[in-house]
C-alpha atoms as a printed R data frame, in Angstrom:
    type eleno elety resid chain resno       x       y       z
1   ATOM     1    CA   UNK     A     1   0.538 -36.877 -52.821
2   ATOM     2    CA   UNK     A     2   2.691 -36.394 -49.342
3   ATOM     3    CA   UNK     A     3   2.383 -34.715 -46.520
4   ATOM     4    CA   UNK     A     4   5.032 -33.232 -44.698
5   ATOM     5    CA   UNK     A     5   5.329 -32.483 -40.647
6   ATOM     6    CA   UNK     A     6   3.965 -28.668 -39.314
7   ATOM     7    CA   UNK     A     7   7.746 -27.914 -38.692
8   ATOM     8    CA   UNK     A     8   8.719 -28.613 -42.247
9   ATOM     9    CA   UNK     A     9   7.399 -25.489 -43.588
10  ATOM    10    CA   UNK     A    10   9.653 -23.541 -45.543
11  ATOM    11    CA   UNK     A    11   9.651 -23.556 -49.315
12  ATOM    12    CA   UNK     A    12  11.611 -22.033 -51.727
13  ATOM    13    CA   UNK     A    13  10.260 -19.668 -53.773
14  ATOM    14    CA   UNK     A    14   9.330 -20.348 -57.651
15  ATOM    15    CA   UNK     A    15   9.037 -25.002 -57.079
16  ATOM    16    CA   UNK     A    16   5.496 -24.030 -58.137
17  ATOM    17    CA   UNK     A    17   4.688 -25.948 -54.240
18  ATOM    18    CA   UNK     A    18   2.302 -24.722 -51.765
19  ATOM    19    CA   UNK     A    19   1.512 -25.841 -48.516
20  ATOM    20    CA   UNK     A    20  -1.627 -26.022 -46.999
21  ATOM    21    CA   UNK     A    21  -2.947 -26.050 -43.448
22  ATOM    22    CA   UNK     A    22  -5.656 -29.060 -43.440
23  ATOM    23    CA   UNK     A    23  -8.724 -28.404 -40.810
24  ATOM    24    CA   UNK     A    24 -12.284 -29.890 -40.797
25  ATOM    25    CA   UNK     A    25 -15.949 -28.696 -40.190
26  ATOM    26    CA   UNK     A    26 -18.207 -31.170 -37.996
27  ATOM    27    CA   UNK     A    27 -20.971 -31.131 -39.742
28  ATOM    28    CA   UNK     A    28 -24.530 -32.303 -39.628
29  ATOM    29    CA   UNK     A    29 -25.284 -35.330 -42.534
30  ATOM    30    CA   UNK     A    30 -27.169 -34.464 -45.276
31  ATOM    31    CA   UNK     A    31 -29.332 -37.793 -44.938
32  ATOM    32    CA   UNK     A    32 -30.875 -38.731 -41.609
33  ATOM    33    CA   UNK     A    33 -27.980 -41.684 -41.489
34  ATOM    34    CA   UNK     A    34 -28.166 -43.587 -38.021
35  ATOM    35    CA   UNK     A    35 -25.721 -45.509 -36.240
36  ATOM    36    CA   UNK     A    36 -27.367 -48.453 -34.962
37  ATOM    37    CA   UNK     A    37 -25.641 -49.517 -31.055
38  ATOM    38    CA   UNK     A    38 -25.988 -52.847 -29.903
39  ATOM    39    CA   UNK     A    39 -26.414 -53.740 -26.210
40  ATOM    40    CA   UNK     A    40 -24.964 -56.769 -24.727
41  ATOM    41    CA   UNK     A    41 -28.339 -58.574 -24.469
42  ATOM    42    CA   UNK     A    42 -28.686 -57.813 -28.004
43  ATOM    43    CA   UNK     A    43 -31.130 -55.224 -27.785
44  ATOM    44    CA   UNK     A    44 -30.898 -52.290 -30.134
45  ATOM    45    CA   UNK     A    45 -30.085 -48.546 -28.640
46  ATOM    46    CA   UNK     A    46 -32.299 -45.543 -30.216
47  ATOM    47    CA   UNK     A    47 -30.615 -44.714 -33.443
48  ATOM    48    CA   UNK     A    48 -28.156 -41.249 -33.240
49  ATOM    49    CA   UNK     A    49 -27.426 -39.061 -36.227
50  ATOM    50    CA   UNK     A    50 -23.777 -39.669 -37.133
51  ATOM    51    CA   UNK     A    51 -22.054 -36.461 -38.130
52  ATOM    52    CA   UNK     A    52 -19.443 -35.895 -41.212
53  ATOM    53    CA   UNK     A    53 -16.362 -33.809 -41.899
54  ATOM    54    CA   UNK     A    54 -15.886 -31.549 -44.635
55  ATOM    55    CA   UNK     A    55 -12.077 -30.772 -45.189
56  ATOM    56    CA   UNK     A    56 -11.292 -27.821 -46.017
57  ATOM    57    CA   UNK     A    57  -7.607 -25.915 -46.666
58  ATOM    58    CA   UNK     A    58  -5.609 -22.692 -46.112
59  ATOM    59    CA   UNK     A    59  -2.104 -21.794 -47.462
60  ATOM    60    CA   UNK     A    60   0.137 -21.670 -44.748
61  ATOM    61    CA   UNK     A    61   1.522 -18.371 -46.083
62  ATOM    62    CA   UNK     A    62  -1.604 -16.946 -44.925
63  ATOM    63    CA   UNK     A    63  -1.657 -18.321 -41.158
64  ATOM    64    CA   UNK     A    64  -0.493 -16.859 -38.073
65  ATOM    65    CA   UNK     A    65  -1.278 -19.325 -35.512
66  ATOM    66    CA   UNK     A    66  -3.873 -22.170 -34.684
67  ATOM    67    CA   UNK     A    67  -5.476 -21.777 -31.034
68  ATOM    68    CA   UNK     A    68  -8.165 -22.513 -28.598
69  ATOM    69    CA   UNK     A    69 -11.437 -21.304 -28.935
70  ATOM    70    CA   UNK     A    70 -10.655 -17.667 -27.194
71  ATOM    71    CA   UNK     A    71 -13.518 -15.305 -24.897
72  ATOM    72    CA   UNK     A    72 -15.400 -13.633 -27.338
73  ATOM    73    CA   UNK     A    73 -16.971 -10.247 -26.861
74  ATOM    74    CA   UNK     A    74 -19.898  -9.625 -28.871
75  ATOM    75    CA   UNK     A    75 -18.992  -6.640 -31.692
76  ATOM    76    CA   UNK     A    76 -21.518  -4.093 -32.293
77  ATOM    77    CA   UNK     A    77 -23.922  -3.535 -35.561
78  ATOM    78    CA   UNK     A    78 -22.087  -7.244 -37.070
79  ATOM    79    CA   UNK     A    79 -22.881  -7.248 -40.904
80  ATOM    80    CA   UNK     A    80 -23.063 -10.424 -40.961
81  ATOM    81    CA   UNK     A    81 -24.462 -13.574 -38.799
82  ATOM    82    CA   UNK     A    82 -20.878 -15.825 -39.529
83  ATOM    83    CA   UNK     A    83 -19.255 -12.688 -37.521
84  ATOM    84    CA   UNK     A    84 -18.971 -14.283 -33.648
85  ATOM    85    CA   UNK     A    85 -17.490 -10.989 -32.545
86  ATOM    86    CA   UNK     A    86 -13.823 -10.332 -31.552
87  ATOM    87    CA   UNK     A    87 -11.566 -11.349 -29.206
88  ATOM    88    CA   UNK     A    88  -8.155  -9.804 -27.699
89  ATOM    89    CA   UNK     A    89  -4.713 -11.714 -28.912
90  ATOM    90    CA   UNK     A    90  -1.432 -10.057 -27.482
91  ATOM    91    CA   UNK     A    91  -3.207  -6.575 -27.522
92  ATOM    92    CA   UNK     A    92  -4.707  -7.340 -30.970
93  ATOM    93    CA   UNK     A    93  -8.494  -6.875 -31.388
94  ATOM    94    CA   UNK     A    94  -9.288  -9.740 -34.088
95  ATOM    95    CA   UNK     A    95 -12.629 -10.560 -35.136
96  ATOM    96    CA   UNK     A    96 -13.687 -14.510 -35.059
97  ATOM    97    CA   UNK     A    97 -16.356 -15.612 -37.892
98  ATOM    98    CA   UNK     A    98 -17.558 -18.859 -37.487
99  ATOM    99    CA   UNK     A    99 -17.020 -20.349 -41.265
100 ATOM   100    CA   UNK     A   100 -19.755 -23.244 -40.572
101 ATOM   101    CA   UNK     A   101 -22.287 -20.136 -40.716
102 ATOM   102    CA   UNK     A   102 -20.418 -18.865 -43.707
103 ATOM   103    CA   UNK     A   103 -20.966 -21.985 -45.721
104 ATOM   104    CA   UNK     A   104 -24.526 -22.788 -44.730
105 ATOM   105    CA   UNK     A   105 -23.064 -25.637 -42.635
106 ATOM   106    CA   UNK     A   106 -24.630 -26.956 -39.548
107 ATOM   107    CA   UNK     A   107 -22.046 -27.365 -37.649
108 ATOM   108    CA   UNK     A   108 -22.137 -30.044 -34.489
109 ATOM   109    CA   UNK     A   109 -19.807 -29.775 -31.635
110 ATOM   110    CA   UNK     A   110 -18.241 -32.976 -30.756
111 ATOM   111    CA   UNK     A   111 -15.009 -31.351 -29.398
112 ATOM   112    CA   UNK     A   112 -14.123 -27.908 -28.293
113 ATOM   113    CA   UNK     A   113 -13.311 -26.007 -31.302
114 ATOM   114    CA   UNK     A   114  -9.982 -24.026 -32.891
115 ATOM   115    CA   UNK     A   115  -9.437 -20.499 -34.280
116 ATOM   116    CA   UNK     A   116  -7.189 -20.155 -37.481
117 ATOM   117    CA   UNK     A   117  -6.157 -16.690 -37.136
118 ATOM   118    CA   UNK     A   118  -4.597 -15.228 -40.269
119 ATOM   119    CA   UNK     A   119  -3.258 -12.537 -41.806
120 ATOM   120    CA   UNK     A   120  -3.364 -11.552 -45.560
121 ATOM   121    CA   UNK     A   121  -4.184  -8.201 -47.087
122 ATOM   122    CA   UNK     A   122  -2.792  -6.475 -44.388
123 ATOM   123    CA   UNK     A   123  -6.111  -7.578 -42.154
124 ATOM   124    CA   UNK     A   124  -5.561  -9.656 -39.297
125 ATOM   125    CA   UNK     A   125  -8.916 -12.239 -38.941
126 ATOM   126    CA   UNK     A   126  -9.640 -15.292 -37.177
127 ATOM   127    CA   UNK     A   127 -11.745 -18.326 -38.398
128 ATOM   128    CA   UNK     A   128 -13.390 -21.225 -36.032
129 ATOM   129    CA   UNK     A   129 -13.362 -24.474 -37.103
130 ATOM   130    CA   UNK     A   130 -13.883 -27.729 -35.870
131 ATOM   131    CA   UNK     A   131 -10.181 -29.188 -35.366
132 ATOM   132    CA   UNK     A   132  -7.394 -28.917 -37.348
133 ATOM   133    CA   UNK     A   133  -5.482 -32.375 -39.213
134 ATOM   134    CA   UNK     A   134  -2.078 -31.614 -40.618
135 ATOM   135    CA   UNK     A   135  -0.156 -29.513 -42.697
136 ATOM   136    CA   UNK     A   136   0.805 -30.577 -46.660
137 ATOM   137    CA   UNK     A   137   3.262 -29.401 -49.033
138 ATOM   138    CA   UNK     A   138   1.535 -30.280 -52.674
139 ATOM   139    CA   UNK     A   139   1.858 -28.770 -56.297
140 ATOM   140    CA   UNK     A   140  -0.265 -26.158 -58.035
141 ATOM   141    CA   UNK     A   141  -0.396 -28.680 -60.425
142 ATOM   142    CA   UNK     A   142  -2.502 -31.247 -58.229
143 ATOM   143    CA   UNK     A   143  -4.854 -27.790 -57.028
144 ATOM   144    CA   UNK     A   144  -8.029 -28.147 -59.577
145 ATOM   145    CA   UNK     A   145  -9.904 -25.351 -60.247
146 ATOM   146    CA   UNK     A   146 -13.604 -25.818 -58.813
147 ATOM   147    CA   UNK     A   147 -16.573 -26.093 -61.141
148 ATOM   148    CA   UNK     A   148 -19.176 -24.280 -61.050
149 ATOM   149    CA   UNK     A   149 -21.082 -26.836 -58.986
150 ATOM   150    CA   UNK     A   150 -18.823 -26.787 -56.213
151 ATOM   151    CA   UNK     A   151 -18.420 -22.682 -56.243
152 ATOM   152    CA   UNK     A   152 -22.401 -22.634 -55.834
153 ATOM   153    CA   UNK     A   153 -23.028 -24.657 -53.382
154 ATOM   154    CA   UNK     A   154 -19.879 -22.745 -51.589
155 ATOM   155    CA   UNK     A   155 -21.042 -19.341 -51.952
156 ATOM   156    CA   UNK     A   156 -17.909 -18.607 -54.195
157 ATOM   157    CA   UNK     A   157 -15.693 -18.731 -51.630
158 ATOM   158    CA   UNK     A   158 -13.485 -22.210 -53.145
159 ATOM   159    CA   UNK     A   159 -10.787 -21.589 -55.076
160 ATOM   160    CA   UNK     A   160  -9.195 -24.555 -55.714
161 ATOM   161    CA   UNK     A   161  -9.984 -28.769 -54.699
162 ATOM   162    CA   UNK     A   162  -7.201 -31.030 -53.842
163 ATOM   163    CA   UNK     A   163  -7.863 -34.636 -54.082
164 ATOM   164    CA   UNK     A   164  -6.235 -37.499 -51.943
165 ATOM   165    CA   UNK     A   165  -6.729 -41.254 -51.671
166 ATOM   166    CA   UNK     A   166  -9.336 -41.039 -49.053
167 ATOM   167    CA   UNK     A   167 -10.956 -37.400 -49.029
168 ATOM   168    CA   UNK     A   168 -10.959 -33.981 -50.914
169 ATOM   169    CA   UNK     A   169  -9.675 -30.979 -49.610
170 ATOM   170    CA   UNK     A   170 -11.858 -27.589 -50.989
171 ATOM   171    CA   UNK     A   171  -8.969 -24.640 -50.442
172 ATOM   172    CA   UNK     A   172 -10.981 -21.650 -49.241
173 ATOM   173    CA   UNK     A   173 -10.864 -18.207 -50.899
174 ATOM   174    CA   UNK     A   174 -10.544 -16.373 -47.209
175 ATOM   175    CA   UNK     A   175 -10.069 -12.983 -49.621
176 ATOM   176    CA   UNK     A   176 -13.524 -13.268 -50.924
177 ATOM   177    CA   UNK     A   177 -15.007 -13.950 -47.493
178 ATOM   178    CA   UNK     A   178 -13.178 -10.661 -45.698
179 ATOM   179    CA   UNK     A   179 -13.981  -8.692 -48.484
180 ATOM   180    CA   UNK     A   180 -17.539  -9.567 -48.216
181 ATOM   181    CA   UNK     A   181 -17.920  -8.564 -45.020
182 ATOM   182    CA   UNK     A   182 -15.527  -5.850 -45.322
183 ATOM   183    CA   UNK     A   183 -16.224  -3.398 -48.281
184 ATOM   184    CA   UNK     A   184 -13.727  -1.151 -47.586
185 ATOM   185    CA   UNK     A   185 -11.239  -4.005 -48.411
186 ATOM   186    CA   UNK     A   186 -12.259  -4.332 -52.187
187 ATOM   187    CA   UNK     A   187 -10.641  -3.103 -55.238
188 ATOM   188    CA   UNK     A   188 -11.525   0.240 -56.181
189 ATOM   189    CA   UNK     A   189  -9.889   2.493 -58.606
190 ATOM   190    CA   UNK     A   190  -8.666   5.896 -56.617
191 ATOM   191    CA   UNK     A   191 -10.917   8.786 -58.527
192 ATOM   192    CA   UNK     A   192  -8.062  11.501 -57.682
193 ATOM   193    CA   UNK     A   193  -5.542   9.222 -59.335
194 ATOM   194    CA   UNK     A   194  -3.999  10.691 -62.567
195 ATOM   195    CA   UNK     A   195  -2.148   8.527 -65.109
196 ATOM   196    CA   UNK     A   196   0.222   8.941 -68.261
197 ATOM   197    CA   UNK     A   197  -1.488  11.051 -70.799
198 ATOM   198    CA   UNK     A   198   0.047   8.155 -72.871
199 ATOM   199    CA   UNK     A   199  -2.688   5.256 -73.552
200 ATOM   200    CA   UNK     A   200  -2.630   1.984 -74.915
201 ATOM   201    CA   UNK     A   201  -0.430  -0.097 -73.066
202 ATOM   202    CA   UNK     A   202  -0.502  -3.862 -73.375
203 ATOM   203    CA   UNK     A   203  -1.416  -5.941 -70.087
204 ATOM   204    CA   UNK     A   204  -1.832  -9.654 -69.853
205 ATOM   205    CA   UNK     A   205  -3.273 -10.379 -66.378
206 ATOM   206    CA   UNK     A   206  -3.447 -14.214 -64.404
207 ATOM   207    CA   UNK     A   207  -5.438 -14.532 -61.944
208 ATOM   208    CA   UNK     A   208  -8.198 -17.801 -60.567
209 ATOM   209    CA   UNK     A   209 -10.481 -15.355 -59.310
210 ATOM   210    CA   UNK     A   210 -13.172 -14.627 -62.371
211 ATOM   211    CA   UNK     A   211 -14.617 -11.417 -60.237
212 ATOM   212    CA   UNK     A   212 -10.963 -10.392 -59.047
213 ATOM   213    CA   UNK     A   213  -9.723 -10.552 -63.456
214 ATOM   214    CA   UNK     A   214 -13.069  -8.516 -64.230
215 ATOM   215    CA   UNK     A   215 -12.041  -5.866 -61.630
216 ATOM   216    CA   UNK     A   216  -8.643  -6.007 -62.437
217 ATOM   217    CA   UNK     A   217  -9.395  -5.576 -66.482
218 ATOM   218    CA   UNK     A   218 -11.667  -2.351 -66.132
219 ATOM   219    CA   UNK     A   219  -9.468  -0.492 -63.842
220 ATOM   220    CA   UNK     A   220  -6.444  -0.677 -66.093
221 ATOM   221    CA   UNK     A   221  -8.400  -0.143 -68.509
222 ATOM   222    CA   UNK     A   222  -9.699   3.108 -67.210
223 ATOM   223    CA   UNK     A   223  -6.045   4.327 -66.821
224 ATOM   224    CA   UNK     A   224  -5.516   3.206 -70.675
225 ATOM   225    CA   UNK     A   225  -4.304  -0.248 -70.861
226 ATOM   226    CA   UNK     A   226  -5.484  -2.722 -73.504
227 ATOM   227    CA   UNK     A   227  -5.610  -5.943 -70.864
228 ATOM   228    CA   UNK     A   228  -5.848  -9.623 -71.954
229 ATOM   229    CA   UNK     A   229  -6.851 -12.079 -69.350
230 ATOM   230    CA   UNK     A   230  -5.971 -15.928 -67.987
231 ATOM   231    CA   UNK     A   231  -7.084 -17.902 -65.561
232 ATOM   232    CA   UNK     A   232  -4.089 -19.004 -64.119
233 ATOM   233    CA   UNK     A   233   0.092 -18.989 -64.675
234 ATOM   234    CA   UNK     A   234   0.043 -21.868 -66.688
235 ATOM   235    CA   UNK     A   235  -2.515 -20.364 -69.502
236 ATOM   236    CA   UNK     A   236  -0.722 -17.258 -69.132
237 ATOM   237    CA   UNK     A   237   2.872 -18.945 -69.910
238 ATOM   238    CA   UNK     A   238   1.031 -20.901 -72.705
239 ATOM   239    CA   UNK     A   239  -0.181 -17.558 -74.308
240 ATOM   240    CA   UNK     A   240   3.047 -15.660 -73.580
241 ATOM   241    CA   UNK     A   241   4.719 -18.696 -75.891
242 ATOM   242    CA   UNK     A   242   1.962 -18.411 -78.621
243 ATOM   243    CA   UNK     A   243   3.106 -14.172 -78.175
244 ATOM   244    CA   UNK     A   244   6.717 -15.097 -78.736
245 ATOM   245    CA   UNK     A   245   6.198 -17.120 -81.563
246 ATOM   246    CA   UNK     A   246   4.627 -14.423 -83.264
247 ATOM   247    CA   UNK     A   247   6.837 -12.285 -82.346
248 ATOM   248    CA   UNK     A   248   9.870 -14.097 -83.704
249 ATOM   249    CA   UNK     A   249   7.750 -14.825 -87.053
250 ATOM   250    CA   UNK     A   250   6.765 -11.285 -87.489
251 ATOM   251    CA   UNK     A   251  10.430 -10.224 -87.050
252 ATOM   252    CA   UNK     A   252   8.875  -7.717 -84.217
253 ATOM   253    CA   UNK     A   253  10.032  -7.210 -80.605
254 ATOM   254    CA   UNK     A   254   8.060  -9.049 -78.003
255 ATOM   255    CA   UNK     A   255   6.875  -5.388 -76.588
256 ATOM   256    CA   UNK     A   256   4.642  -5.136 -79.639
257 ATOM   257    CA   UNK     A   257   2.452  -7.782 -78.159
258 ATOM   258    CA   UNK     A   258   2.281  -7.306 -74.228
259 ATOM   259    CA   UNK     A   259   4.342  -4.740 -72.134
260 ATOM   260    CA   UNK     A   260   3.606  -5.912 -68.667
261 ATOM   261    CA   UNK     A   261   2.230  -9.154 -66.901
262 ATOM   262    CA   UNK     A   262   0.702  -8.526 -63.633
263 ATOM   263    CA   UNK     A   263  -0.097 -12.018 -61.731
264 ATOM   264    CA   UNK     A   264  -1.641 -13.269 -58.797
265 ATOM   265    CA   UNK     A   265   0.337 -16.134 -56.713
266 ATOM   266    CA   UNK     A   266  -1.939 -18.659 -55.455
267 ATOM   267    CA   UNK     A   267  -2.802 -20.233 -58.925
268 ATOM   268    CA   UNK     A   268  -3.970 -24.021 -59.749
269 ATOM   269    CA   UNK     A   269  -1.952 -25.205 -62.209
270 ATOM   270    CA   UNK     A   270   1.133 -22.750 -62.047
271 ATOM   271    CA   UNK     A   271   1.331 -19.968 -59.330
272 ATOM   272    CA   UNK     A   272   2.690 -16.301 -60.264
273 ATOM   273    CA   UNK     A   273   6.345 -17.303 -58.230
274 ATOM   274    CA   UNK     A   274   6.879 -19.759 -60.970
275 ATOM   275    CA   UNK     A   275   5.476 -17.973 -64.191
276 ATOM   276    CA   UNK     A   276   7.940 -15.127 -62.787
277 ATOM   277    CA   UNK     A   277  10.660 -17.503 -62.927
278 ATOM   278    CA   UNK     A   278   9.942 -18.685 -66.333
279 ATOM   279    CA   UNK     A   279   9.659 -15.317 -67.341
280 ATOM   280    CA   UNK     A   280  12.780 -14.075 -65.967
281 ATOM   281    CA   UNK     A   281  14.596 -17.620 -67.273
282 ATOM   282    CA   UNK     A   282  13.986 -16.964 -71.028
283 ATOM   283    CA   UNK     A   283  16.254 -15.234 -73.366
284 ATOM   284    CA   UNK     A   284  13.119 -13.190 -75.155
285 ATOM   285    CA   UNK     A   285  10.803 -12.648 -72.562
286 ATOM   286    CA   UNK     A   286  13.108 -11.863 -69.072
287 ATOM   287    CA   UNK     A   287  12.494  -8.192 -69.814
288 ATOM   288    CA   UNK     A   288   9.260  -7.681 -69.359
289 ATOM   289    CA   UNK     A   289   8.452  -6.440 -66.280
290 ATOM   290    CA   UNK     A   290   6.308  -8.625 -63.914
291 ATOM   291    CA   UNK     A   291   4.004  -7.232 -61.455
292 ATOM   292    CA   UNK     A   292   2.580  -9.612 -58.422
293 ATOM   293    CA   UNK     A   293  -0.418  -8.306 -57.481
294 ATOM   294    CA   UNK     A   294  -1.508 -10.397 -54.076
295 ATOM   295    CA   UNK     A   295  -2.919 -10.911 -50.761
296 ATOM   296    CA   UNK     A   296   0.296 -12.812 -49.859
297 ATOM   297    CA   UNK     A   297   2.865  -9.284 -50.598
298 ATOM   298    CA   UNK     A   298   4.057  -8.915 -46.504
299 ATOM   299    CA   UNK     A   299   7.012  -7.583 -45.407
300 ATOM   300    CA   UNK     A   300   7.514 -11.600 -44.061
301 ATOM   301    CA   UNK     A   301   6.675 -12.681 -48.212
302 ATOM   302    CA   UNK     A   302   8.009 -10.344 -50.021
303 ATOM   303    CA   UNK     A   303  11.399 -12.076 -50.518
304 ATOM   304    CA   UNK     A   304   9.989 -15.135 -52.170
305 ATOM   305    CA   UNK     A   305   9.227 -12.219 -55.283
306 ATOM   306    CA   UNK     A   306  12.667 -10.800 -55.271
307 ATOM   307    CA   UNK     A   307  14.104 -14.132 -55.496
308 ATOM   308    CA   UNK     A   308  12.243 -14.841 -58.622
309 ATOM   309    CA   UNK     A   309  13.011 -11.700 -60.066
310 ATOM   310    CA   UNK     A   310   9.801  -9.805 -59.750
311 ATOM   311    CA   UNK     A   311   9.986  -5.905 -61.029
312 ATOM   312    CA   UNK     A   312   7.362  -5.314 -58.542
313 ATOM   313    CA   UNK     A   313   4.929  -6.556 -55.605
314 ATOM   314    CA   UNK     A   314   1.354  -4.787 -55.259
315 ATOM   315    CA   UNK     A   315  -0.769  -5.590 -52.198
316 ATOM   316    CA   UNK     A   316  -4.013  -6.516 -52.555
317 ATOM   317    CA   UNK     A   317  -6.347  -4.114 -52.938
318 ATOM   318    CA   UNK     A   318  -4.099  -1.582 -54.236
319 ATOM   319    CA   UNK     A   319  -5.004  -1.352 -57.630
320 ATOM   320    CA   UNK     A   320  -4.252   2.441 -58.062
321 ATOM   321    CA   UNK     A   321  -0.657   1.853 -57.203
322 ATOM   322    CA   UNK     A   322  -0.622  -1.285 -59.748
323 ATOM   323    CA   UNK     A   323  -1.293   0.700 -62.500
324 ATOM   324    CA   UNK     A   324   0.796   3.507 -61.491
325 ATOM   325    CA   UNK     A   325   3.567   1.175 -61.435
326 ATOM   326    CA   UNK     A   326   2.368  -0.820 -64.662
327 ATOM   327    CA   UNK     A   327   2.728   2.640 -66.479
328 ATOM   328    CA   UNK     A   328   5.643   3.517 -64.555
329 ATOM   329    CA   UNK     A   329   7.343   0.040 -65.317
330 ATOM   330    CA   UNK     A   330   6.597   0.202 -69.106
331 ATOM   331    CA   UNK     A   331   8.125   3.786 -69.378
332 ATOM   332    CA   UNK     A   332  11.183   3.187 -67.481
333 ATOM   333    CA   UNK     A   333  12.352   0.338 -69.745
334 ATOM   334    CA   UNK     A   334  11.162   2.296 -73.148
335 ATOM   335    CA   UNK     A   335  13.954   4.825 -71.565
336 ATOM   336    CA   UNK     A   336  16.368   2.299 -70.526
337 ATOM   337    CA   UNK     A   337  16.307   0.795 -74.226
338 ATOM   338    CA   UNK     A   338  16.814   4.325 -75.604
């Protein structure tokens, strides 16, 4: 798998690549491992704990800047103990949470640490960690999703483990985290909203995130979709090719079936740039309109969709706009086709 330099960091949209920034946690060892020192008269020093890095990831969509450890002023009525407080970048007020705390990690100083500050969800945050190693462009298809396992013992907040020849890299869901401490950032259906008096429209959703596909099912299904859900864009090409085969057996259009694909795009396996692609490459599928519904929809971003032919880009967490556009999607090309 190869790494590429932090200037090399432009990718074109739809490779199915990602790059990741690469930092570690110092932690504390699990065991009470010493490192035995030798003197020159050959007596033996007093044993010291040895410490351990965890390596952890970040795509580099998602990252503003890497910088010193900045003067942090304490924030009042904190929600949470990870929260260090906030700090003042280029008359930006950005809160720092220290992710050691997050993850039940110990975490031992050794160096003066770094703050990742990102930006995703249109929420600037900040993140300390230990030091930071390199940047690397990889495929979805080397990004495994974590098992169950490795979500526990990360409070949820992995979404996808990346293994080289001499470590593993856990890629952190930052989403989950923010939302967590930040209610007002999850998804939540807009009472007021009203939708077609028409019901019954077809979805087929992909997204990695198990709680983000359950949310995502019952609030287009309270504006009257019938959803189907995947875990990622490669099940959801596979099951969009077992669709067209019926389809074409049938003798049916393929808008019998499914009428709109909304798709996250971070994905293991196959992000949502690439299943758009695919989509918008085949001769039976290209006209079904493909909503990306993610963190990563910026003003900066947004291009990457449009070059891969997306219909539409939501922003996480606006799922009342999704499916006003899912409806609004479907009914414009039920006009177009007369």
């Amino acid at each position: 798998m190869s790494s590429t330099d932090t200037t090399d960091i432009l990718l074109e949209a739809g490779t199915n690549e990602l790059e990741i920034v690469e930092f570690y946690l110092e932690e504390e060892p699990k065991t009470d491992d010493t490192v035995e020192l030798n003197e020159k008269d050959g007596e033996e020093k007093e044993g010291r704990k040895k410490s351990r890095k965890g390596y952890y990831g970040v795509n580099v969509a998602k990252v503003l800047e890497i910088i010193r450890m900045p003067e942090i002023t304490e924030m009042p009525e904190v929600s949470h103990e990870s929260v260090l407080g906030a700090f003042n970048l280029r008359s930006r007020i950005i809160p720092l949470l220290d992710l050691s705390k997050w993850l039940k990690k110990k975490r031992v100083e050794n160096e003066p640490p770094k703050a990742i500050v990102t930006e995703f969800n249109q929420v600037t945050s900040a993140f300390m960690v230990s030091g930071v190693t390199r940047i690397h462009r990889i495929s979805w298809e080397d990004v495994e999703a974590p098992n169950k396992y490795v979500s526990a013992l990360s409070s949820d907040s992995i979404t996808g483990v990346v293994k080289f020849d001499d470590r593993i890299v856990f890629i952190l869901d930052l989403e989950r985290i923010v939302s967590e401490l930040n209610p007002d950032m999850r998804l939540k259906l807009d009472d007021n909203a009203e939708f077609s008096a028409e019901t019954g429209y077809k979805a087929l959703i992909a997204d990695d995130s198990p709680l983000i596909r359950e949310m995502i099912r019952d609030m287009l299904g309270q504006a009257g979709f019938r959803v189907e859900k995947t875990n990622n864009g490669r099940e959801c090409w596979d099951r969009l090719m077992e669709i067209k085969e019926t389809s074409m057996e049938e003798g049916r259009p393929i808008t019998d079936y499914v009428q709109v694909i909304v798709s996250d795009i971070e994905m293991p396996m196959m992000d949502g740039h690439h299943l758009t692609k695919k989509i918008k490459e085949d001769p039976i599928l290209k006209d079904l309109p493909v909503i990306l519904f993610s963190s990563l929809i910026t003003d900066k971003l947004r291009h990457r969709g449009e070059t891969v032919g997306a219909d539409d880009q939501v922003s996480k967490p606006e799922i009342t706009y999704l499916a006003q556009r899912a409806a609004g999607l479907i009914e414009e090309r039920k006009a177009a086709s007369g």
